[in-house]
N, C-alpha and C positions, 0 to 999 in steps of 0.2 A: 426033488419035489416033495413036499410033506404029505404024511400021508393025512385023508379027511376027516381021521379020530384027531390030529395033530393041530393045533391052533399055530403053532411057533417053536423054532427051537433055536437057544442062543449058546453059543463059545465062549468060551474065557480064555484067552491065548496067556502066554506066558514069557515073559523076553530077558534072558539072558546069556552073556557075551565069556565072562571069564566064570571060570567054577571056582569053589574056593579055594586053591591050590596057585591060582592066579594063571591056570593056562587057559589059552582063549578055547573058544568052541565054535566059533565061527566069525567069518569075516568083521570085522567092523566096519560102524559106518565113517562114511565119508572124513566126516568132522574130526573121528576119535582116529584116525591114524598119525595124525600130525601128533609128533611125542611131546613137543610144546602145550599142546592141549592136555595131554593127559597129566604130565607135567606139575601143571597149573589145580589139574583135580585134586592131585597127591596132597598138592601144599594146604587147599580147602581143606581135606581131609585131617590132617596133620594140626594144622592150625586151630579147628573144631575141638579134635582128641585135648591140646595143650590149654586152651582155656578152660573146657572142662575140668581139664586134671586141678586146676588153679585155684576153681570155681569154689571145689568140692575143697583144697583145702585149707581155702577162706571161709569155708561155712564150719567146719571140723574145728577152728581158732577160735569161734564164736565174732568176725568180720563180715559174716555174709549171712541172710535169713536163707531158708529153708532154700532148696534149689533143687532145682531136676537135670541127671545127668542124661547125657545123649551118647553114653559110648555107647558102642558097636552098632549103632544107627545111624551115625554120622553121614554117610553116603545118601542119603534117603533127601534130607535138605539140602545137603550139599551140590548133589545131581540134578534138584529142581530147579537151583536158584540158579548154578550155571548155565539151566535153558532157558531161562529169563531173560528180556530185556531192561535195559534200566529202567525204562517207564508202566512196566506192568507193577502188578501191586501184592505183594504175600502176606500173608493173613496166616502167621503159624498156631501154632499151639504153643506150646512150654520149652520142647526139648529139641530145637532148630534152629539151636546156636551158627553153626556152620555156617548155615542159609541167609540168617542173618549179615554174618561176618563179611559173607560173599557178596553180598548186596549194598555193603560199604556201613552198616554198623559199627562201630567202634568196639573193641573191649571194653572200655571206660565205661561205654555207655551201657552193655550189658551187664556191669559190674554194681554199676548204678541202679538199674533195675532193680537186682535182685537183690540189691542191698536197701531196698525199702524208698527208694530218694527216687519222685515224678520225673525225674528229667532224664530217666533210661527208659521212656516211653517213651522217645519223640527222638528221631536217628538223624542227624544235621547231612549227610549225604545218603537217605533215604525216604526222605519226606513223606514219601504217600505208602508207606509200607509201615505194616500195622504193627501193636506192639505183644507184646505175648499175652495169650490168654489161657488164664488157667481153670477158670468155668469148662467141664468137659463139653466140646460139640458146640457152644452158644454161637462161637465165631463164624460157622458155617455160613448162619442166617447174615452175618455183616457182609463178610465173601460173597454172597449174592446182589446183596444190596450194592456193594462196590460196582457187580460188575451189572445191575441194570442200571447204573449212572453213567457208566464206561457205551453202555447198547444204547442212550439215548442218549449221549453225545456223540456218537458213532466218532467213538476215539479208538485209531487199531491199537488198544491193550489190550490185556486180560491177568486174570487172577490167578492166582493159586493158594489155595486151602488145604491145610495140612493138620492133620488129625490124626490120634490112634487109633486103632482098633477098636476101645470101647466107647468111641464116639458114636460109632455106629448105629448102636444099638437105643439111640438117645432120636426122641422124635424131633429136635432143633434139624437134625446132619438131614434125617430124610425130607424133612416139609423144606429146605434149604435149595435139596436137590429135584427135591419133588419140581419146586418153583423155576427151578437153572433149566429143566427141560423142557417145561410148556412154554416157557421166554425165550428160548436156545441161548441165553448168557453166555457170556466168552467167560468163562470159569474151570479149571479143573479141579476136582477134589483129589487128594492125594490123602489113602490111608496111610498113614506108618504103621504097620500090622507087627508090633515088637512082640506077639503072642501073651502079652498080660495086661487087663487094665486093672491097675495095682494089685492086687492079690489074687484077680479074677482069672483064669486062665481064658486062652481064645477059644477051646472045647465048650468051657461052659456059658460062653455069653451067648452064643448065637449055632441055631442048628444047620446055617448054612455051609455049602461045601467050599464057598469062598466069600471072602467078603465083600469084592468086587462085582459077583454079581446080584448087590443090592441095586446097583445101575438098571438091571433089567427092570426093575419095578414102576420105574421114570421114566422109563423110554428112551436114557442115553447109552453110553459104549461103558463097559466096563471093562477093563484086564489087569493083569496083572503081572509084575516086574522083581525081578531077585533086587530087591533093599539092600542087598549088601555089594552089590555091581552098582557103583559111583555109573560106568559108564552104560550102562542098561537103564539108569533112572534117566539120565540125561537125554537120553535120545528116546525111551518115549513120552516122555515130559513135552520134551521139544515138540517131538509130533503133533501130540495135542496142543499146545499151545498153537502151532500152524494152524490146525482144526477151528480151534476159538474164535479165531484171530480173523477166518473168513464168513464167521458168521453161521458155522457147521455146529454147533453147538457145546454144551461141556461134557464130561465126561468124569468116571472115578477111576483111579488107579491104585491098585492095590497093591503096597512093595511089602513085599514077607523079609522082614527082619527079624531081630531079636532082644530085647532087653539084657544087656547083661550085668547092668548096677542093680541097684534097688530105684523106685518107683521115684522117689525123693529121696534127699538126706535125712527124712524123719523117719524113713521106713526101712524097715530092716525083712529083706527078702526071705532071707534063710527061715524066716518064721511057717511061711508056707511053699517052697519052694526046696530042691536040696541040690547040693554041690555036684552032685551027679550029672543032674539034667542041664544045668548052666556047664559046665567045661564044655562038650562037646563041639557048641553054636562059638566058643573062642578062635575053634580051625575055621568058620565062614567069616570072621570080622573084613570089615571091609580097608582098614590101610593095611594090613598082611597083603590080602589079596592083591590091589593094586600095585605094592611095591614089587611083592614078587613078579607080578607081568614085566612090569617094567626092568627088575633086575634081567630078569632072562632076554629080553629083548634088546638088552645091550644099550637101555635108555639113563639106568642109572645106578651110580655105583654108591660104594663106602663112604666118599670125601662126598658125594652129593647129599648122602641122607644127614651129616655130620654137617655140614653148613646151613642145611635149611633147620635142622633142631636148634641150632644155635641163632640164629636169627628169629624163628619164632617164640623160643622162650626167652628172650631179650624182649620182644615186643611185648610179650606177655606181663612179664614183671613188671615191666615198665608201665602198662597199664595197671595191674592193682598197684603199684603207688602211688598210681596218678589219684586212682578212686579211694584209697585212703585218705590221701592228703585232701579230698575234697570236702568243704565244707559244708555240712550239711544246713539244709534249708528250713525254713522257721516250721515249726510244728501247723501252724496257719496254711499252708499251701496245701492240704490235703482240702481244702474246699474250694481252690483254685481251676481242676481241671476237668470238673464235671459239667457243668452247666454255663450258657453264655453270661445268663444273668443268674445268681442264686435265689431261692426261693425264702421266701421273708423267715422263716423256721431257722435256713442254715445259714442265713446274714448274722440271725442271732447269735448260731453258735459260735459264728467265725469271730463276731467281735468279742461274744466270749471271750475265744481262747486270746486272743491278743490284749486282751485286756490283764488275764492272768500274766503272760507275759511282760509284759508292762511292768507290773504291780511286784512279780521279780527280779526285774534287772532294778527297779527302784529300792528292794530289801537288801540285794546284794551290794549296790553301791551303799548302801549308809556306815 
């Protein structure tokens, strides 16, 4: 019972299964004992790490614009998207390739993206899943909007909102959540807490002791989950989705990860950050962890991990040539995807540009 100086007091629980060494720490649940399942996490995992690795050295050739990697966070989207159903809806941020991947994105299509071409916004086997936003926080406010469309259609989905750390700290994420609780939205916010928003560390942006219990402020659940346990994200990802899903409200979950690239390909970490404090967070990465679970547990061997590398980086190649060889689209379509009807201002500009157009393919034929 609290005592009468006491208004309230709230927890932040914490949930994780393997430590980083990959030996478990207690039971798992239900779902993750079946080694099929976990299996299947590895290759999410795996598949994640290899497009990135690909990502990074198409931008490095000067093939690909600016790009954000997701190593050693990988598990974070990857863990959410697996508790998904197809028909819910994700609303990431930048660096939730994986999550993406898992929810039937193409590489192509994220290759497209990020190589500047509209048509790696729009996933042909994920329709109602959104596409990456690089405004920090804004998407939160969409995330909600999604899911008061979802509560007044009383359709059983829900959301999931994926954000870093220094989204937090941004008034969009709170009036977002602020709004998900007084509506009880079938929504969850999912921080990716990688401990930096780009140069910022997590000490200096915010004086709280976690970032999950900014929840308390809204009146929904907040906790928080080891980001580098694939299987810890997944199952209480899952749970709150459950939660959502009967009309119990949203919730934030906070996974403590780690950056361990730079911010972007434009940023160069080492400038505020030193080689000391990054090696360490390389022994928590999350496919060490799971494989080694797996190797011990007599799940999987040498020839398994040698056949799935080779099938995933086959898929992989095979998509950036696919995205190379693809033709790029008329410089005009950049006023294509914003508005139903365009507003008389950018009618103008669009026939502008097609005019210019025009004017040289008729210079170049003469």
């Amino acid at each position: 019972m609290n005592s009468p100086n006491i208004a309230a007091t709230f927890e932040i629980d914490f949930t994780r299964y393997l430590d980083p060494a990959g030996k478990l720490l207690k039971e798992l649940p239900a779902e993750a004992k079946d080694p099929a399942t976990l299996k299947s996490l590895y290759r999410g995992l795996v598949r994640a790490r290899a497009f990135d690795t690909k990502a990074v050295a198409l931008q490095r050739t000067g093939r690909l614009g600016t790009y954000g990697s997701s190593i050693g966070q990988e598990a974070v989207a990857v863990g959410a998207a697996s508790a998904m159903l197809a028909d819910d809806v994700l609303v990431p941020s930048f660096r939730e390739h994986g999550g993406q991947l898992w929810r039937g994105a193409t590489p192509v299509e994220l290759f497209l993206y990020w190589g500047g071409d509209e048509r790696g916004n729009s996933f042909a086997k994920a329709p109602h899943d959104f596409p990456n936003c690089v405004p920090v926080g804004s998407h939160a406010l969409h995330a909600a909007g999604v899911a008061l469309a979802i509560k007044l259609r009383k359709e059983p989905r829900a959301v999931v909102c994926i954000f870093g750390d220094g989204a937090t700290s941004k008034g969009d994420v709170y009036e977002a959540m602020n709004l998900a609780g007084v509506w009880k939205l079938p929504v969850v916010f999912l921080v990716s807490n990688n401990q930096w928003a780009i140069s910022v560390p997590r000490s200096a942006q915010s004086a709280a002791q976690t970032l999950a219990q900014k929840a308390i402020a809204v009146g929904i659940p907040g906790e928080q989950v080891d980001g580098n346990d694939v299987i810890a994200v997944r199952t209480v990802v899952g749970v709150a989705l459950q939660r959502v899903r009967k009309d119990q409200g949203p919730c934030v979950i906070e996974a403590i990860t780690y950056r361990l690239g730079d911010h972007t390909t434009s940023d160069d970490a080492s400038r505020y950050r030193k080689d000391t404090e990054v090696t360490p967070h390389w022994q928590e990465e999350p496919i060490k962890r799971l494989q080694q679970y797996l190797t011990t547990a007599g799940s999987w061997t040498k020839a398994d991990e040698d056949k799935l590398l080779k099938e995933i980086n086959e898929e992989i190649e095979a998509a950036a040539a696919a995205f190379l060889a693809t033709a790029p689209q008329e410089p005009s379509v950049m006023f294509d995807y914003t508005y139903a009807q365009l507003p008389a201002d950018l009618a103008a500009q669009k026939q502008a540009v097609l005019s210019s157009l025009s004017a040289n393919l008729s210079q170049a034929a003469e």
